[in-house]
VEXDO-350938 format. One record per residue (C-alpha): residue number from 1; x, z, y. Coordinates in nm, 2 decimals. Layout:
// residues N
- k  X  Z  Y
- NUM  X  Z  Y
...
END
This chain:
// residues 144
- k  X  Z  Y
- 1  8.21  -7.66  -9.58
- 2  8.00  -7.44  -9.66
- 3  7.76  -7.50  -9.40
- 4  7.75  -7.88  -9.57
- 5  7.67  -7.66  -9.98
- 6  7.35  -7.43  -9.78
- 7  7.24  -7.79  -9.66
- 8  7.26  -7.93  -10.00
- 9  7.12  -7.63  -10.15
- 10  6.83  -7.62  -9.87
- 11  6.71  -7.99  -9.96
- 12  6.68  -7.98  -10.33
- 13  6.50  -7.65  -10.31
- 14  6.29  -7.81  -10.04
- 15  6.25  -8.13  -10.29
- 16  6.17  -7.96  -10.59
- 17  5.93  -7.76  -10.45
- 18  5.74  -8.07  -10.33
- 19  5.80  -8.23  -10.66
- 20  5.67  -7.88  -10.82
- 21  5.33  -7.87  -10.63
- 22  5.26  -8.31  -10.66
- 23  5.29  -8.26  -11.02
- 24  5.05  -7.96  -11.03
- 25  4.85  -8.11  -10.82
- 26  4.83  -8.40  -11.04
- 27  4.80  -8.14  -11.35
- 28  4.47  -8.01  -11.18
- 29  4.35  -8.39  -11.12
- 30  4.35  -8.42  -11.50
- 31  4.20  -8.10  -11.54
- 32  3.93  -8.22  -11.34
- 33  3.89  -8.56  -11.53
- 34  3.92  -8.40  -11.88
- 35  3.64  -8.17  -11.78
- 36  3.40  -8.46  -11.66
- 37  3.50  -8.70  -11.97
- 38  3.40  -8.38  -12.22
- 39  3.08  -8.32  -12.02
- 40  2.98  -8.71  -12.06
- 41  3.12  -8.76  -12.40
- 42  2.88  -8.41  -12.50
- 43  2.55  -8.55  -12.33
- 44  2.59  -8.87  -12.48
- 45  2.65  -8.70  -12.81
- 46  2.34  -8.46  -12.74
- 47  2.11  -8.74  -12.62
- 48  2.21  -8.95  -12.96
- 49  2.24  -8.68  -13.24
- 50  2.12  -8.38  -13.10
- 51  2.23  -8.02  -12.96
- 52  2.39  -7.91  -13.27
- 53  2.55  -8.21  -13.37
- 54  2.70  -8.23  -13.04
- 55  2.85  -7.91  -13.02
- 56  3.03  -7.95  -13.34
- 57  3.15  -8.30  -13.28
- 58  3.30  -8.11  -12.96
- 59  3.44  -7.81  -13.11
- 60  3.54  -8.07  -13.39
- 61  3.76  -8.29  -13.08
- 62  3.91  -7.95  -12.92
- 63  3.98  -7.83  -13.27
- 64  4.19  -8.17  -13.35
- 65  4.38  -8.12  -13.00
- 66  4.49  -7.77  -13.05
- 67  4.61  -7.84  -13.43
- 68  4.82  -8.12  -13.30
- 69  4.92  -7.86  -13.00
- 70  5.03  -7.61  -13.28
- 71  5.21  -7.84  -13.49
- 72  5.40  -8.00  -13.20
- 73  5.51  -7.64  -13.06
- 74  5.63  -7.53  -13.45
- 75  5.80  -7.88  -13.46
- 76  6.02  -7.79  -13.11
- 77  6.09  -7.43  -13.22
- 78  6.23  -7.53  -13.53
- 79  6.44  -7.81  -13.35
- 80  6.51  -7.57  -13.07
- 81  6.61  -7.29  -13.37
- 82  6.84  -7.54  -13.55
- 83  7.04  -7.63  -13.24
- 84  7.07  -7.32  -13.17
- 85  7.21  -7.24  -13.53
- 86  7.47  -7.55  -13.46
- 87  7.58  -7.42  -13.17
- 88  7.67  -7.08  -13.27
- 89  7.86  -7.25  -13.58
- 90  8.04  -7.55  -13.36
- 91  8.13  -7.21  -13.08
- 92  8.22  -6.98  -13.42
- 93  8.48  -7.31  -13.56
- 94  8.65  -7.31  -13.18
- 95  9.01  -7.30  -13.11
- 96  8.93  -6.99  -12.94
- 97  8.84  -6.79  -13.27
- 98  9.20  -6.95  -13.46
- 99  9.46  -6.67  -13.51
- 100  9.74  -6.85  -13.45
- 101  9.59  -6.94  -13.09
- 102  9.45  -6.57  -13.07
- 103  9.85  -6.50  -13.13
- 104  10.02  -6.71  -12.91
- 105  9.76  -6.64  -12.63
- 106  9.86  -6.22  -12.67
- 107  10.26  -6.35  -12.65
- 108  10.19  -6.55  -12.33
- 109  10.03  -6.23  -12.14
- 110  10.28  -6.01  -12.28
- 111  10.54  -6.29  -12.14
- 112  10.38  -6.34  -11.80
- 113  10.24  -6.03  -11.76
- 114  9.90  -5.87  -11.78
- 115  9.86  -5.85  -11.42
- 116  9.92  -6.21  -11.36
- 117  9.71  -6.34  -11.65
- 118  9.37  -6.14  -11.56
- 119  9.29  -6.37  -11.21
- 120  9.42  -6.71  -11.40
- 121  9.18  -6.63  -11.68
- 122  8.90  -6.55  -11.43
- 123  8.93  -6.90  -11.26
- 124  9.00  -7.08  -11.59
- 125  8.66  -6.94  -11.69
- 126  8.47  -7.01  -11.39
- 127  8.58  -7.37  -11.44
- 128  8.52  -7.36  -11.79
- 129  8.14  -7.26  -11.72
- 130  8.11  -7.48  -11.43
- 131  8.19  -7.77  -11.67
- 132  8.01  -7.69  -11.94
- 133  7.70  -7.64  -11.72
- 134  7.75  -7.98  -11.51
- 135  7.82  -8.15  -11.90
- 136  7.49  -8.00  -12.04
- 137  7.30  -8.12  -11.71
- 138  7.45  -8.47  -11.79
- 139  7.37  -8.45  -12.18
- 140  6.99  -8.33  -12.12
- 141  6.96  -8.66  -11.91
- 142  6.79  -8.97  -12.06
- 143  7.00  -9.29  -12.07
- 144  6.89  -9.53  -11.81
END
């Protein structure tokens, strides 16, 4: 058994590590391209207008790309902020934070016993996080 889990663990880590190096390998391909289409789209500038004209036309192009850069990174950490915000509201509203459930919960353990509650707590939240984990995975996933 767990012979079969350091198997399964052993391919993904091999897969995404291929995946990982093919897509920077394909990030430094468009690297490459970007340079060559800058140089060509600057000597055709510079053989039509002129050195100067050229360079500001560039610095013009790079200075449009790194605006729309900025504005799209404010844009995700202000969505990224606001999640954040409903989570914390959506975990502070849970039935774990109600009294009455805060009350009964301190009646059980004195019931059972504090010795008996502390391990079935421990696998309750090991389950707990392994589900909410596998159920965030599922809802970061685009619909097919």
């Amino acid at each position: 058994m767990f012979q079969r889990m350091i198997d399964d663990i052993k391919d993904s880590t091999g897969t995404a590590l291929r995946l990982t190096s093919l897509a920077m390998a394909a990030a430094f391909a468009l690297f490459i391209t970007t340079c060559f289409l800058c140089a060509a789209a600057f000597m055709f500038a510079l053989e039509r207008y002129g050195a100067i004209e050229a360079c500001l036309a560039g610095a013009a192009v790079f200075f449009a790309v790194s605006a729309v850069a900025a504005g799209s990174y404010m844009v995700r950490k202000h969505q990224a902020k606001v999640r954040a915000e409903r989570a914390a509201k959506a975990a502070a509203n849970g039935p774990l934070f109600d009294p009455a459930m805060v009350a009964v919960g301190i009646q059980v353990a004195r019931a059972i016993g504090i010795k008996r509650v502390v391990p079935i707590l421990a696998i309750g939240g090991v389950a707990l996080g392994l589900f909410a984990a596998r159920g965030y995975a599922q809802a970061d996933e685009p619909a097919e």
